[in-house]
C-alpha positions in Angstrom: -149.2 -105.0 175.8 -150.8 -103.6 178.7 -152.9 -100.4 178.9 -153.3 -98.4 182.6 -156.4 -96.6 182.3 -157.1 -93.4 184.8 -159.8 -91.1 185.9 -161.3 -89.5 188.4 -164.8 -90.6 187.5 -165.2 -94.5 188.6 -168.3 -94.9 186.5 -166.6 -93.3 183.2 -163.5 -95.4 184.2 -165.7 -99.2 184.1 -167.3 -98.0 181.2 -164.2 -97.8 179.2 -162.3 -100.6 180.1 -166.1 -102.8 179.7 -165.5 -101.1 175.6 -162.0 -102.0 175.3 -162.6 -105.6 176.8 -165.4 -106.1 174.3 -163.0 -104.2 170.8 -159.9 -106.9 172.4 -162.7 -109.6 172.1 -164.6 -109.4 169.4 -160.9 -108.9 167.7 -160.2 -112.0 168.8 -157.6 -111.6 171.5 -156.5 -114.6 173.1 -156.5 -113.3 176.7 -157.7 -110.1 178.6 -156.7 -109.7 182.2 -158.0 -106.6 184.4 -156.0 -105.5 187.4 -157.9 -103.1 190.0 -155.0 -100.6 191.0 -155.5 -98.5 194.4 -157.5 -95.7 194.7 -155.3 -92.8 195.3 -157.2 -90.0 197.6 -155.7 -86.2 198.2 -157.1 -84.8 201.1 -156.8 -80.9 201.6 -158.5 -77.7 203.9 -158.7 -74.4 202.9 -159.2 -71.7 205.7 -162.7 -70.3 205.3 -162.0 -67.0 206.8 -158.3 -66.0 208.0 -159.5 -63.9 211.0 -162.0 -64.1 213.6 -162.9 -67.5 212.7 -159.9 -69.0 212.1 -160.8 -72.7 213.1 -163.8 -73.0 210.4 -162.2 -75.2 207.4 -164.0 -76.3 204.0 -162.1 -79.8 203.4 -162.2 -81.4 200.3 -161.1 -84.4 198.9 -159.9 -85.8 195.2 -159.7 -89.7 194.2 -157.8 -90.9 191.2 -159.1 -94.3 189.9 -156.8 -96.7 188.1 -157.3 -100.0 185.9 -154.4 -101.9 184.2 -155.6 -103.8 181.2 -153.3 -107.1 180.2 -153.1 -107.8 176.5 -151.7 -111.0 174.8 -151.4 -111.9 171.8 -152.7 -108.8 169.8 -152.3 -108.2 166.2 -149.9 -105.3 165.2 -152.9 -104.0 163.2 -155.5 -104.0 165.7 -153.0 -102.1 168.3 -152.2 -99.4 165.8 -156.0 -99.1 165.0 -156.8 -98.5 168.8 -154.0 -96.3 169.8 -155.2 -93.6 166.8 -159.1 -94.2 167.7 -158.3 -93.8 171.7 -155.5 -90.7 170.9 -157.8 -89.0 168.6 -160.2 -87.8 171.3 -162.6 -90.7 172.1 -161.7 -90.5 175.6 -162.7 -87.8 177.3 -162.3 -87.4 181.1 -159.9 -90.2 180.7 -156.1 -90.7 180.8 -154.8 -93.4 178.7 -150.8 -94.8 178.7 -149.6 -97.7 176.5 -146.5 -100.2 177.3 -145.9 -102.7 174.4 -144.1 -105.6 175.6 -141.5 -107.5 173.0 
């Protein structure tokens, strides 16, 4: 099973995947891998004023942070009883997307 885990918040982002790593753990998961995916920036400017000053820009910028957590060897159970815990609103600020692997 693998989970990818994004946010725009880096901080929020490690603090999640540090919870799910310890839930996979103390469940007794027989290996956890964590894969650092890119940062993915948007850069954009927005004109301040259209007329006179033309050439004066306010530039902004927005990251996306990534994870990809590696599962093996989970019990049906336990991957039920963390997809309705992390769909049910526990993660806020946070966007969650499951694979399951046969």
């Amino acid at each position: 099973m693998s989970i990818v885990l994004k946010s725009f918040n880096s901080k929020l982002l490690q603090f999640y995947v540090s919870l799910l790593i310890n839930f996979f753990k103390s469940k007794g998961s027989a290996s956890i891998k964590v894969v650092f995916l890119p940062v993915k920036k948007k850069k954009w400017s927005v004109i301040k004023s259209p007329h006179v000053h033309s050439k004066s820009k306010d530039q902004f910028e927005m990251r996306v942070y990534s994870r990809l957590l590696i599962i093996n060897s989970l019990n049906i159970n336990n991957l039920f009883y963390l997809e309705s815990i992390l769909k049910k609103g526990f993660s806020r600020g946070l966007s969650l997307s499951f694979k399951y692997n046969n």
